[in-house]
C-alpha positions as CSV (number, residue, x, y, z in Angstrom):
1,X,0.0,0.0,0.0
2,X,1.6,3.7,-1.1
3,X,1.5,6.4,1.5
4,X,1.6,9.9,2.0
5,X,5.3,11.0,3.2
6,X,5.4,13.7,5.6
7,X,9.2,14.6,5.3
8,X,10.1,15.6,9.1
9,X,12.0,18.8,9.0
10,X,10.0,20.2,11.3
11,X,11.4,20.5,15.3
12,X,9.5,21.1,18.5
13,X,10.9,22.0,22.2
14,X,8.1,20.0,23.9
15,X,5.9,23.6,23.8
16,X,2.4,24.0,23.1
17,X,1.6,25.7,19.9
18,X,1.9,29.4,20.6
19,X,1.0,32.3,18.7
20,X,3.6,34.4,16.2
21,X,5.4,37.3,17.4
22,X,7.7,39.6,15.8
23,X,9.6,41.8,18.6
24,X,13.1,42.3,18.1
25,X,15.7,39.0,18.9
26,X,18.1,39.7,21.3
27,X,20.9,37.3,22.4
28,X,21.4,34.3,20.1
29,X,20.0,34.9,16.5
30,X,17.8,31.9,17.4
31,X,17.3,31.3,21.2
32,X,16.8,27.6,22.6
33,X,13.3,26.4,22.3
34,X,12.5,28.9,19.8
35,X,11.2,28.5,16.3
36,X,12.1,31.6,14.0
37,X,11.6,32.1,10.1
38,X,14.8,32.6,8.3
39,X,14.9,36.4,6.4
40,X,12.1,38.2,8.4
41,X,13.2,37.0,11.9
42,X,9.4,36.1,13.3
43,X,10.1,34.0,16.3
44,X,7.5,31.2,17.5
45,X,7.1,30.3,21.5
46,X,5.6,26.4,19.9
47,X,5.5,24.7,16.7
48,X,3.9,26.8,14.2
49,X,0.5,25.2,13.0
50,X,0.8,26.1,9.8
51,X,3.4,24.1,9.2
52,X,1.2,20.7,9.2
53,X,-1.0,22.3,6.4
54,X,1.9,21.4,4.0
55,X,1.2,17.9,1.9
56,X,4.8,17.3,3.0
57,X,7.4,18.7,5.3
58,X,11.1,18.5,5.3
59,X,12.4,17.9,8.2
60,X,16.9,18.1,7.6
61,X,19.6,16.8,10.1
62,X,23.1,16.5,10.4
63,X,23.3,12.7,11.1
64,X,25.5,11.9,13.9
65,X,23.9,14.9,16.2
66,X,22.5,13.7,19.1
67,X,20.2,17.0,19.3
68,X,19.2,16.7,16.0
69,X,17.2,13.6,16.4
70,X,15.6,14.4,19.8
71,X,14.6,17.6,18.5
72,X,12.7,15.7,15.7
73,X,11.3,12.9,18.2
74,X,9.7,15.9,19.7
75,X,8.6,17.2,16.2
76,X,7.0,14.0,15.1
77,X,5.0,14.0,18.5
78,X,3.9,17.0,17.7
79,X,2.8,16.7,14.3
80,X,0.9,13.4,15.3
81,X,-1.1,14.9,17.6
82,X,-2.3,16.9,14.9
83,X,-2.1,15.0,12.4
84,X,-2.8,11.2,13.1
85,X,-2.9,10.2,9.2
86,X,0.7,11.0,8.7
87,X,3.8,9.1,7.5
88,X,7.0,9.1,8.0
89,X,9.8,8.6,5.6
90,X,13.7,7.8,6.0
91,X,16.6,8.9,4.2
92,X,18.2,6.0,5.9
93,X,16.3,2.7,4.1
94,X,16.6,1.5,0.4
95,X,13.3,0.6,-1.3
96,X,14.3,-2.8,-0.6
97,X,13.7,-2.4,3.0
98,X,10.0,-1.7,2.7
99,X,8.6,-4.7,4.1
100,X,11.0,-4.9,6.7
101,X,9.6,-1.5,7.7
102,X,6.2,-2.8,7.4
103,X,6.6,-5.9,9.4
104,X,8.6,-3.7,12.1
105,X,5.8,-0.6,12.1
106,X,2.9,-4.1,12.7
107,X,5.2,-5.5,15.8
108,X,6.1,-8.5,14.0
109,X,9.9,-7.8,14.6
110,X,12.4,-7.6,17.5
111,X,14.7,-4.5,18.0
112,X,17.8,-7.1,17.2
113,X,16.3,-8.5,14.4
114,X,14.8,-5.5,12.3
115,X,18.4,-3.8,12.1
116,X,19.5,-7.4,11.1
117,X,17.2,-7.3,7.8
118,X,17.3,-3.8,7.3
119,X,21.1,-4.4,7.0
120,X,21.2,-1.2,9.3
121,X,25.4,-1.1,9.4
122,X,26.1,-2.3,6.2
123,X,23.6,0.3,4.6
124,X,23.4,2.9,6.8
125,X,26.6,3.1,9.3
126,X,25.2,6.0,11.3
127,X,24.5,4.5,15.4
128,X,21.1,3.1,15.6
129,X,20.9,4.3,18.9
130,X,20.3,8.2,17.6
131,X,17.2,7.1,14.9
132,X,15.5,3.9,16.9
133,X,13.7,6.5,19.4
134,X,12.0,7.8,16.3
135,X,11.5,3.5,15.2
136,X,10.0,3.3,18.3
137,X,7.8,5.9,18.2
138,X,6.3,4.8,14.9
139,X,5.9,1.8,16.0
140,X,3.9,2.3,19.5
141,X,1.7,4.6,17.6
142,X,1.3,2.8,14.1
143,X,2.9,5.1,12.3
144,X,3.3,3.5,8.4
145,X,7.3,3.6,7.6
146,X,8.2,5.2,4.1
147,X,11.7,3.8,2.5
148,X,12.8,6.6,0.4
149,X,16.1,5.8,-1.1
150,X,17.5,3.7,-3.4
151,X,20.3,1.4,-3.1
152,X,24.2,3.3,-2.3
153,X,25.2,1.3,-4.9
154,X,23.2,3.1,-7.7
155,X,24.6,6.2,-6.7
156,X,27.9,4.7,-6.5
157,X,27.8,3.7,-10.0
158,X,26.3,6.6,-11.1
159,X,29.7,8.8,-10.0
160,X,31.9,6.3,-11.6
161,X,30.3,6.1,-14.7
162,X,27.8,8.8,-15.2
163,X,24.2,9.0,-15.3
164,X,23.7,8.0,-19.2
165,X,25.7,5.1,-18.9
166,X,23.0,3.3,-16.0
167,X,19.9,2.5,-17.0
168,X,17.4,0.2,-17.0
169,X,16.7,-2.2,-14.0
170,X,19.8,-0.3,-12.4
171,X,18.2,2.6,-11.7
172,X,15.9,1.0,-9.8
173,X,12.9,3.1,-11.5
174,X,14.0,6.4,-10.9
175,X,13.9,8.5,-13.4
176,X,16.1,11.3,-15.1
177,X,16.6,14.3,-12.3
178,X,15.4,18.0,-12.8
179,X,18.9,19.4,-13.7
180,X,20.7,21.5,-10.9
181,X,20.1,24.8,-10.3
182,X,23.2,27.2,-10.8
183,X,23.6,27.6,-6.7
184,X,22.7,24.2,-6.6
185,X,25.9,23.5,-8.6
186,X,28.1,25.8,-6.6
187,X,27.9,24.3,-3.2
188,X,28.5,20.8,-4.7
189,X,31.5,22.4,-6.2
190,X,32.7,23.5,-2.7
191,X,31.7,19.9,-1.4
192,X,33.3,18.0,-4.1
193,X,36.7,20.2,-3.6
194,X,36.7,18.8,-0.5
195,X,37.5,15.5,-1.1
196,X,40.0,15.4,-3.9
197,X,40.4,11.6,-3.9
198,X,37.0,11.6,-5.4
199,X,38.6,12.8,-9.1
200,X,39.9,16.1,-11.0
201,X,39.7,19.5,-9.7
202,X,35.9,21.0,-9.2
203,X,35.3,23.0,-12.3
204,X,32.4,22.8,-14.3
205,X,34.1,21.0,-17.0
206,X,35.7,17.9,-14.8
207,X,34.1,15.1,-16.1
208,X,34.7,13.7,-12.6
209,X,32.6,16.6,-11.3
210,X,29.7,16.2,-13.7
211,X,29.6,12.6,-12.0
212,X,29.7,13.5,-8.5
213,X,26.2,16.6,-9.8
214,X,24.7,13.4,-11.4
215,X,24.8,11.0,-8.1
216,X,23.6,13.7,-5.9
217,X,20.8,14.5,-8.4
218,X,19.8,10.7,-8.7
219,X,19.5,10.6,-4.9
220,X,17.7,13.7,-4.5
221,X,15.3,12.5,-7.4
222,X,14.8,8.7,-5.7
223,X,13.4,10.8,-2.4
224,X,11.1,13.1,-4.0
225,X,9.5,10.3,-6.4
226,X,9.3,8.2,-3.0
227,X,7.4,11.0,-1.4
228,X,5.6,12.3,-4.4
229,X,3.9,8.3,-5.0
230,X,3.0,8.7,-1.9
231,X,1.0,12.3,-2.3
232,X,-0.5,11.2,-5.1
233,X,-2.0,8.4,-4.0
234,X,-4.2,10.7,-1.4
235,X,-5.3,8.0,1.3
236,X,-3.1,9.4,3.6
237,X,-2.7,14.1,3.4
238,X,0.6,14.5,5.1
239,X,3.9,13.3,4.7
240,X,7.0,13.4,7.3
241,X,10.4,12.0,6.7
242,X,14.1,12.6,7.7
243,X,17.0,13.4,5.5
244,X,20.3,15.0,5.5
245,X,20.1,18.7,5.8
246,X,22.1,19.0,2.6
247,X,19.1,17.7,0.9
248,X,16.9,20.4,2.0
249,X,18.7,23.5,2.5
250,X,17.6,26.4,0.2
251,X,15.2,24.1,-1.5
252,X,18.0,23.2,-3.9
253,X,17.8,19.1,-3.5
254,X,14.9,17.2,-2.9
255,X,12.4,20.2,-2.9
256,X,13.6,21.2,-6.1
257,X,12.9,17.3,-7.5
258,X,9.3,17.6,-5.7
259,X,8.4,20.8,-7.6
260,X,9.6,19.4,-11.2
261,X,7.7,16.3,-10.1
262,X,4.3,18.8,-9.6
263,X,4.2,18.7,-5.4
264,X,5.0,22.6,-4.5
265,X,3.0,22.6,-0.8
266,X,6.8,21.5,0.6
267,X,7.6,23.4,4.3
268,X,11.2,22.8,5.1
269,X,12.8,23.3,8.7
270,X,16.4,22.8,9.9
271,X,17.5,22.4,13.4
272,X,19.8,26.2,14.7
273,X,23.0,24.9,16.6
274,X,23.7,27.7,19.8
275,X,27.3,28.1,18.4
276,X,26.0,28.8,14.4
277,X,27.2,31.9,12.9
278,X,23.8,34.8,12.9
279,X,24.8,35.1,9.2
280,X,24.1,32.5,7.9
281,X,20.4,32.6,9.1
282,X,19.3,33.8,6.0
283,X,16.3,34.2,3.5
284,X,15.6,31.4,1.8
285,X,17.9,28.6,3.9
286,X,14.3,27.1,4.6
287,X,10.8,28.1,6.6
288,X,11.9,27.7,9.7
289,X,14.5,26.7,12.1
290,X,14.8,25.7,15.5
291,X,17.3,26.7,18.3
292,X,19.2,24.1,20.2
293,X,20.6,24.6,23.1
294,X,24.9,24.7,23.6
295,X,25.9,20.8,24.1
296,X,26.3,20.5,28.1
297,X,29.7,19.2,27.5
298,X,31.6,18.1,24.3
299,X,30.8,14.5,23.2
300,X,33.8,11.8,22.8
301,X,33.3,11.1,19.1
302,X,33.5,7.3,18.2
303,X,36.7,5.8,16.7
304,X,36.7,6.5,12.5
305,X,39.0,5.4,10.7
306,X,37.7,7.7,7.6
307,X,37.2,6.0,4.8
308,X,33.8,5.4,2.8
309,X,34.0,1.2,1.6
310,X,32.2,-0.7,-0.7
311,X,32.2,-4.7,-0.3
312,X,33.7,-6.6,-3.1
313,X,35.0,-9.7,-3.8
314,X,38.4,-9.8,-2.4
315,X,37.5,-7.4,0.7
316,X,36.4,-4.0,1.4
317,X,37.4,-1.5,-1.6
318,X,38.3,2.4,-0.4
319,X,36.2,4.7,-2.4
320,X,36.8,7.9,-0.4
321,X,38.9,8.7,2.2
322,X,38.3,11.7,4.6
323,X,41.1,14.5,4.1
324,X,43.4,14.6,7.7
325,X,42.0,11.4,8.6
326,X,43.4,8.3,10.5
327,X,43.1,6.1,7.0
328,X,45.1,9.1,5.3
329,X,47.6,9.5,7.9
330,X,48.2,5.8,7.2
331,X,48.5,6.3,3.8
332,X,45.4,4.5,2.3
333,X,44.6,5.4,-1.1
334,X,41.3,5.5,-3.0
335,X,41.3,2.2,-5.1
336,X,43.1,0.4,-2.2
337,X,41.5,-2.9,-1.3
338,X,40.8,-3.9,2.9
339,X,41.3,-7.1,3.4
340,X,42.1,-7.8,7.3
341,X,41.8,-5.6,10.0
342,X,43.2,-6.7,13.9
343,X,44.3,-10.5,11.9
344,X,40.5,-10.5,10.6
345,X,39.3,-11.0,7.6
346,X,36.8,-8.3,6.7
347,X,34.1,-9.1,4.0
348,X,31.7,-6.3,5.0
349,X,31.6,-2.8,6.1
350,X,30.0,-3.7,9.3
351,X,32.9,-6.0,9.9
352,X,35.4,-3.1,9.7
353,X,33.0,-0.9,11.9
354,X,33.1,-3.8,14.5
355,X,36.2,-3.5,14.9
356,X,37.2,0.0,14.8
357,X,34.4,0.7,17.0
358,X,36.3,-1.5,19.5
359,X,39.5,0.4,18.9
360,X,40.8,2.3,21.9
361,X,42.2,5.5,22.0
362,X,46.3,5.4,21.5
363,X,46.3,2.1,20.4
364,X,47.4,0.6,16.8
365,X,45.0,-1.3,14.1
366,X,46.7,-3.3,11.8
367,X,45.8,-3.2,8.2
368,X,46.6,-6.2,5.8
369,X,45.4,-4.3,2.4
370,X,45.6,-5.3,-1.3
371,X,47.1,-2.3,-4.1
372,X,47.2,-3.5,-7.6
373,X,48.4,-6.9,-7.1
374,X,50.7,-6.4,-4.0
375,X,49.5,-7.0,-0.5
376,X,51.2,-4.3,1.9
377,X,51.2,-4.6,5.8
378,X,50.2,-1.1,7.4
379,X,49.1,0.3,10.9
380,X,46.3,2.7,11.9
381,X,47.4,5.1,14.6
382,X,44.5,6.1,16.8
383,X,45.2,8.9,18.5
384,X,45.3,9.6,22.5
385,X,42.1,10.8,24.0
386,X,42.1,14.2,24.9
C-alpha cells in the first residue's frame, strides 16, 4: 500500500503551539526552544500550526547529532497529535527495505532482528541508537514507515560512470533528475573540492565533477518520487520524513525534484546549533529553524578510521577517504583494497565498523590491504584521547 510522506524537518521543544510574534531577537540569532523564520526574523514560542497544512514537510539533520534527532522525536509527536494520518519517511532505508519497515511498524519484529534485515550497518553506518527512538515511536503509535532511497550502490555507479551510462533495471525506477540549479551546482563544487580523492579539480568542466552533480541529483530525485507516489496516491494528506540537511537547504535538493515532479505545498525546517554563525540565518535557507541549546559538555566522538567502503569480492574497496583522517595518515589510497583488520578478515563494512568501533584511544589497528596486485602490511594510529 503507497503512503503519503510527511518529510520531518520540522522541530519542537516539547511547547504548546503558541502564537507568532515579531519583537526584536536579542541574544542568540535563534534562542533555545524557539522557532524563527529565516529572512524576516518572526520567532515562535511552539511549533507553528501552519506548518502541518503542507502535503509534505522536510524535516533536515546533520546525522551523527544527538540533538538533531531528539529535536525531531519531539517534532513527530507533535505533528501526530495533529495529524494522526501521517507518514513518516527515511533517508536511511533502500526501497528494498520496505517490508522490513512494514513488518517492524505491525510488531512482528524484535529491536535485534529489524536492524538485522534492514542491514542497518552495512547500509546505513550511522549509530542506531540516535534514529530507533524515532522507530520506536512509529511503531507504538502505528505510524506506516516510508523507504525513500535507493540502493548506495546506484549512486555509486552513477559517480563512476555517469548517469547516461545506467539504465534500465539499475536505476531502480527512478527516473532522469530536474537538472541542478546554478547555486545548486556551486555548493557541490565547494563539497566536491573537499574530497580530492574523489577525481579532478571542481570546475564545471571535470568530467569527474559532472559525476559527483549526477549521483547527488539521482538521490535527491529517488526521495522526492518516493514522497511524491505517496502524495499522489491521497489516502493518507501529510507526509513526514528525515534526511540530510544538505538535501533540504535552500530548496536546492529534494524540494527542487518535488516541484519538477508537480508537489510545491513543501515546508522545510532545519534544526539552529547555539554556536552557528547569525549570518548564515538567512532568507531562503528554509521556513523555519529551531534553536538548540549549547551541548552540556563536548561529546567523545567514536573511533573512525575515515574512509567510505564498498564490499567486493576480495575485501572492502576504499572509495573515499576523509582529508586529515586516521586512514590518510596511514597512507590508504582511493582504489586500495581492505582485506584484514586486527588478523581478521573483513568481507563487509560492518565488519570493519566492529572492529574500529572497538579500537581504543592510543592504540594501533593493523591493516593487511591489497594495491594493484601487491598485498602491503600497514598500521592505523589512533590517536590519545584528549
Amino acid at each position: 500500500m503507497r503512503h503519503v510522506v510527511l518529510i520531518l524537518a520540522v522541530v519542537l521543544a516539547g511547547a504548546a503551539c503558541a502564537p507568532l510574534t515579531h519583537s526584536p531577537m536579542t541574544g542568540p540569532c535563534v534562542a533555545p526552544g524557539t522557532w524563527v523564520e529565516p529572512g524576516t526574523g518572526a520567532r515562535h514560542a511552539g511549533l507553528p500550526p501552519g506548518l502541518a497544512r503542507h502535503a509534505v514537510v522536510l524535516l533536515g539533520e546533520s546525522h551523527d547529532e544527538v540533538a538533531h534527532h531528539r529535536w525531531q522525536l519531539h517534532a513527530i509527536a507533535a505533528l501526530h497529535a495533529g495529524r494522526p494520518d501521517m507518514v513518516l519517511g527515511f533517508e536511511m532505508f533502500p526501497r528494498r527495505a520496505q517490508p522490513v519497515l512494514d513488518r517492524w511498524v505491525r510488531g512482528e519484529l524484535g529491536e535485534a532482528q529489524f536492524l538485522r534485515d534492514v542491514e542497518w550497518t552495512d547500509v546505513w553506518g550511522s549509530d542506531a541508537g540516535l534514529y530507533l527512538p524515532l522507530f520506536h515511536f512509529a511503531r507504538m503509535h502505528r505510524v506506516a514507515m516510508l523507504a525513500l532511497n535507493v540502493d548506495r550502490g546506484v549512486s555509486r555507479l552513477v559517480a563512476r560512470e555517469g548517469l547516461a551510462a545506467v539504465t534500465g533495471r539499475a536505476r531502480e525506477g527512478v527516473g532522469d533528475p530536474e537538472p541542478a540549479s546554478p547555486e545548486y551546482r556551486t555548493r557541490l563544487r565547494s563539497i566536491f573540492a573537499e574530497h580530492p580523492q574523489a577525481g579532478a579539480t571542481p570546475d564545471a568542466e571535470s568530467p569527474a565533477f559532472q559525476r559527483f552533480v549526477e549521483a547527488q541529483l539521482l538521490w535527491d530525485r529517488a526521495m522526492a518520487e518516493a514522497i511524491a507516489g505517496v502524495v499522489r496516491d491521497g489516502r493518507r494528506p501529510f507526509v513526514a520524513a528525515i534526511m540530510g540537511r544538505g538535501h533540504v537547504e535552500y530548496r536546492h535538493g529534494v524540494p527542487h525534484q518535488l516541484k519538477a515532479l508537480g508537489i510545491q505545498n513543501v515546508g522545510v525546517a532545519l534544526p539552529w546549533p547555539a554556536d552557528r554563525d547569525c549570518v548564515a540565518l538567512e532568507a531562503g535557507l528554509a521556513d523555519l529553524v529551531f534553536g538548540l541549546d549549547p551541548p552540556l559538555e563536548p561529546a567523545a566522538p567514536p573511533p573512525r578510521l575515515g574512509v567510505v567502503i564498498s564490499a567486493v569480492e576480495t575485501g572492502l574497496h576504499v572509495n573515499r577517504i576523509a582529508p586529515d583522517s586516521i586512514a590518510a595518515a596511514t597512507g590508504l589510497q582511493v582504489g586500495d583494497i581492505i582485506r584484514e583488520a586486527a588478523g581478521v578478515v573483513v568481507r563487509r563494512p560492518a565488519d570493519l565498523v566492529a572492529i574500529v568501533g572497538r579500537q581504543a584511544p592510543g592504540t594501533w589497528l593493523p591493516l593487511r590491504v591489497r594495491r594493484g596486485q601487491e598485498d602491503h602490511e600497514w598500521v592505523a594510529r589512533f590517536p590519545v584521547a584528549r
